[in-house]
N, C-alpha and C positions, 0 to 999 in steps of 0.2 A: 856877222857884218861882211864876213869877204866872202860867202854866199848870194847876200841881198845886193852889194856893190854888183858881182856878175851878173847877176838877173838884171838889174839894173842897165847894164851896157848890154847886155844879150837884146834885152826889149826894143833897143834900136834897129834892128835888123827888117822888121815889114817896113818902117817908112821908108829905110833907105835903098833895100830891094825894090821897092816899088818905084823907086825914084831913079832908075839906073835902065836905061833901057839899053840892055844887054842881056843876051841868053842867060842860061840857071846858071850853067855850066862855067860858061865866061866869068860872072859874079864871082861862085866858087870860087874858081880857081884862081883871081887876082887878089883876095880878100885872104887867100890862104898862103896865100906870096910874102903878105905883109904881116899877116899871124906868124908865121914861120918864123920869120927875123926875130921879131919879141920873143916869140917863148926861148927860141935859139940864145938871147940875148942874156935871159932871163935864168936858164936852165948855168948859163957861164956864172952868172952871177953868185948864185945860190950852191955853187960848184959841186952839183950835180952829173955826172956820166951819160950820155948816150947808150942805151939798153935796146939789143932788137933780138927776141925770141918769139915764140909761136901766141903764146898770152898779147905782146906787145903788138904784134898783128891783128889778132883779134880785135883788141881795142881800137887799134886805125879803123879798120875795117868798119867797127860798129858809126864810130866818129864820124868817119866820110860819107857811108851812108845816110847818117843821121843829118848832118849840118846838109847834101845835096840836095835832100825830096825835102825838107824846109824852104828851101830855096824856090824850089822847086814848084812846091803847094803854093805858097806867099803868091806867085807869076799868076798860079792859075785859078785861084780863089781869093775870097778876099783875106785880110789879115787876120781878121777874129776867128774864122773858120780852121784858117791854118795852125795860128798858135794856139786855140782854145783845144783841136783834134791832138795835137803833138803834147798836150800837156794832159791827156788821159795816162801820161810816164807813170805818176807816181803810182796808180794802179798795178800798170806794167811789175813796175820795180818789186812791187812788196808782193808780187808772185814769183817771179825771178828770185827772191830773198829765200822766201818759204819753199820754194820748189830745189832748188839748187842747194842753200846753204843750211835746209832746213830749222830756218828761224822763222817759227810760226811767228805772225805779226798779234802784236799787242793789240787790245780793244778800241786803247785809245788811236794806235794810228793808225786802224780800219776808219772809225767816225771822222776823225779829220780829212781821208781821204773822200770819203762821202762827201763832208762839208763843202771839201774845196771842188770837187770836182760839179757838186750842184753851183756853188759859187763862179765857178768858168762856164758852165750853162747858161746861166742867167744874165753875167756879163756879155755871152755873145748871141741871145736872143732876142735881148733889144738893141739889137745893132742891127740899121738901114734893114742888109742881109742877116739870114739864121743861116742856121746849117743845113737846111734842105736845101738852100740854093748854091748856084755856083759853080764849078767845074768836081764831079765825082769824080774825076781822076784825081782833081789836086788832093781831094778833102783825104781818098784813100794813102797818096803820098804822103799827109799830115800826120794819119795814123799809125805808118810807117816810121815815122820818124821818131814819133811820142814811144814807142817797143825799140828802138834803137836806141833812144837817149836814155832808155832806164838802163841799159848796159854801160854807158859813158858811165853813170855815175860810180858803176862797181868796177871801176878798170882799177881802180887802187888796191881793190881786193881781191882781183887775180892771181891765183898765184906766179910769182917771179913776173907780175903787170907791171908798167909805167907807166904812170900819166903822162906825163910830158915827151917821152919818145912816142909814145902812141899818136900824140897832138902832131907831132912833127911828122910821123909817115903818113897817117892820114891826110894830111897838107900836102907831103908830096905825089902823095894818089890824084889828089886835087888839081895839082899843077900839071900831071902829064894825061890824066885825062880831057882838062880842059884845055888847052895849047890848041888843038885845030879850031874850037870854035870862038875863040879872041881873034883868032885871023881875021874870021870874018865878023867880024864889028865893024862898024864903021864913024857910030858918034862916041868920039873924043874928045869933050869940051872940055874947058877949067871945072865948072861944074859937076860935069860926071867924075871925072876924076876926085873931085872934093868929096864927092860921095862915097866914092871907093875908097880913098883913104880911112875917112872916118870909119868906114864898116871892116877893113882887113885890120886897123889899129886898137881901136873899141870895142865895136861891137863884135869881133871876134879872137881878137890878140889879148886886150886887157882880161877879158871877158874870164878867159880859160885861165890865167895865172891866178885870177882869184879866186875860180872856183877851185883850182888844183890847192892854192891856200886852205881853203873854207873845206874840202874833205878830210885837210889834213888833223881838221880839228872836232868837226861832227859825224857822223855816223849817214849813210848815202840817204837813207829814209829822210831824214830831218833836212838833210841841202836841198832832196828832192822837192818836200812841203815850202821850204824856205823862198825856196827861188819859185811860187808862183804867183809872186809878184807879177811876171815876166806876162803873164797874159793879161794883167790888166791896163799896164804901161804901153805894150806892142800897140794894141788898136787904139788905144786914147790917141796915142803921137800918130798913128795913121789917120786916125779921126778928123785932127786939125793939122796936119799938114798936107794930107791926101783928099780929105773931103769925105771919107767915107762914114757919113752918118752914125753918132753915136746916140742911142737913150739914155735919159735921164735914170731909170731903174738900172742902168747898168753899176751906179752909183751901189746897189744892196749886193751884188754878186761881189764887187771888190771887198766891201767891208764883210763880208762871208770871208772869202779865200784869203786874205790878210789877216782878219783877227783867230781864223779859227788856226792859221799856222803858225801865229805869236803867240797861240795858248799852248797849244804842240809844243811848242819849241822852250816855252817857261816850263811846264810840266816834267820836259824831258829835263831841263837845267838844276833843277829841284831834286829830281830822282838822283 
């Protein structure tokens, strides 16, 4: 549940990126201003320690990355290209697994990768755009981001890793890299601002406490399957509040990539 709850708040990120007319960078870095407070808030709470070694780096590192060319893609393509490319992770991930910590992956969660990954096809093939169209720079950022984020998921398994200090320096990478180009902004409504809120509190503040929750309880495989919720949601809410044309078949890709990760995920509860 506190896997699906952050896919859930993560999935807001294309409408509201799209809705903020402000550089990537700009975005980032105000959205990881208001991230920062919560997990800071959060990490007190839970009275947890601030941890920064070489492992905890790495994690920023993969994080900042990842969360930027999202950012990044979303501006330059449309949403379903963006989040549908970024979400080739779990692939990523159960190589990363097998190669690194030499846990060959199980039968069953090669096929559900299969599943879900034709099930995010299909969802973003009858949308307006496919993925032939649209800016090749962002799609290749997208894919970028989908190999960084399978690293997010194993920062808990680093050795001497932290999730939540890693959360916090990759924010402050966030912030001092982006600082020169907030300067030059120039629209600052109620509105914009209302958007930015929402996306530094939600869609990226809640987002991460829950999913730091939800590792603490499943295994990175399974949060990765879990949370691809996240591409079906993303372009729906870009769909009707951006315009940007959904298909009716996109309807059989969700029910693919949902049900085949709620069997995933029974299967594994049972084992």
């Amino acid at each position: 549940m506190y896997v699906l709850l952050s896919a859930i708040c993560f999935s807001l990120g294309g409408v509201l990126i799209k809705s903020i007319p402000w550089n990537s960078l700009s975005i980032n870095m105000v959205r990881s201003i208001l991230s920062f407070i919560l997990i800071f808030a959060y990490q007190r709470t839970q009275g947890r320690k601030f941890v920064f070694n070489k492992m905890v780096l790495l994690g920023a590192v993969l994080n900042f990355v990842m969360a930027l060319t999202f950012v990044m893609a979303t501006k330059m393509t449309t949403a379903a290209n963006a989040i549908v490319l970024q979400f080739t992770e779990p692939v990523f991930l159960i190589l990363i697994v097998w190669i690194v910590y030499r846990q060959k992956p199980k039968k069953d969660a090669v096929l559900t990768c299969i599943l879900v990954l034709c099930g995010i096809f299909y969802n973003s093939c009858f949308f307006f755009e496919s993925l032939s169209t649209g800016g090749m720079a962002g799609n290749i950022l997208a894919i970028v981001s989908g190999v960084t984020y399978a690293g997010v998921f194993l920062i808990k398994k680093f050795p001497g890793g932290d999730f939540e200090s890693s959360l916090m320096v990759s924010h402050l990478i966030s912030i001092v890299v982006g600082i020169p180009f907030l300067m030059r902004e120039t629209v600052f409504t109620p509105t914009v601002w209302g958007y930015v809120l929402v996306l530094g509190i939600v869609q990226f503040g809640l987002s991460y406490v829950f999913l730091s929750r939800g590792l603490d309880r499943v295994s990175p495989v399974t949060a990765s399957l879990t949370s691809t919720i996240e591409p079906i949601l993303n372009p729906i809410l870009v769909a009707i509040f951006c315009g940007e044309t959904i298909g009716v078949l996109s309807i059989f890709g969700a029910v693919l990539v949902i049900g085949s990760a709620t069997v995933y995920n029974l299967r594994q509860a049972k084992g």
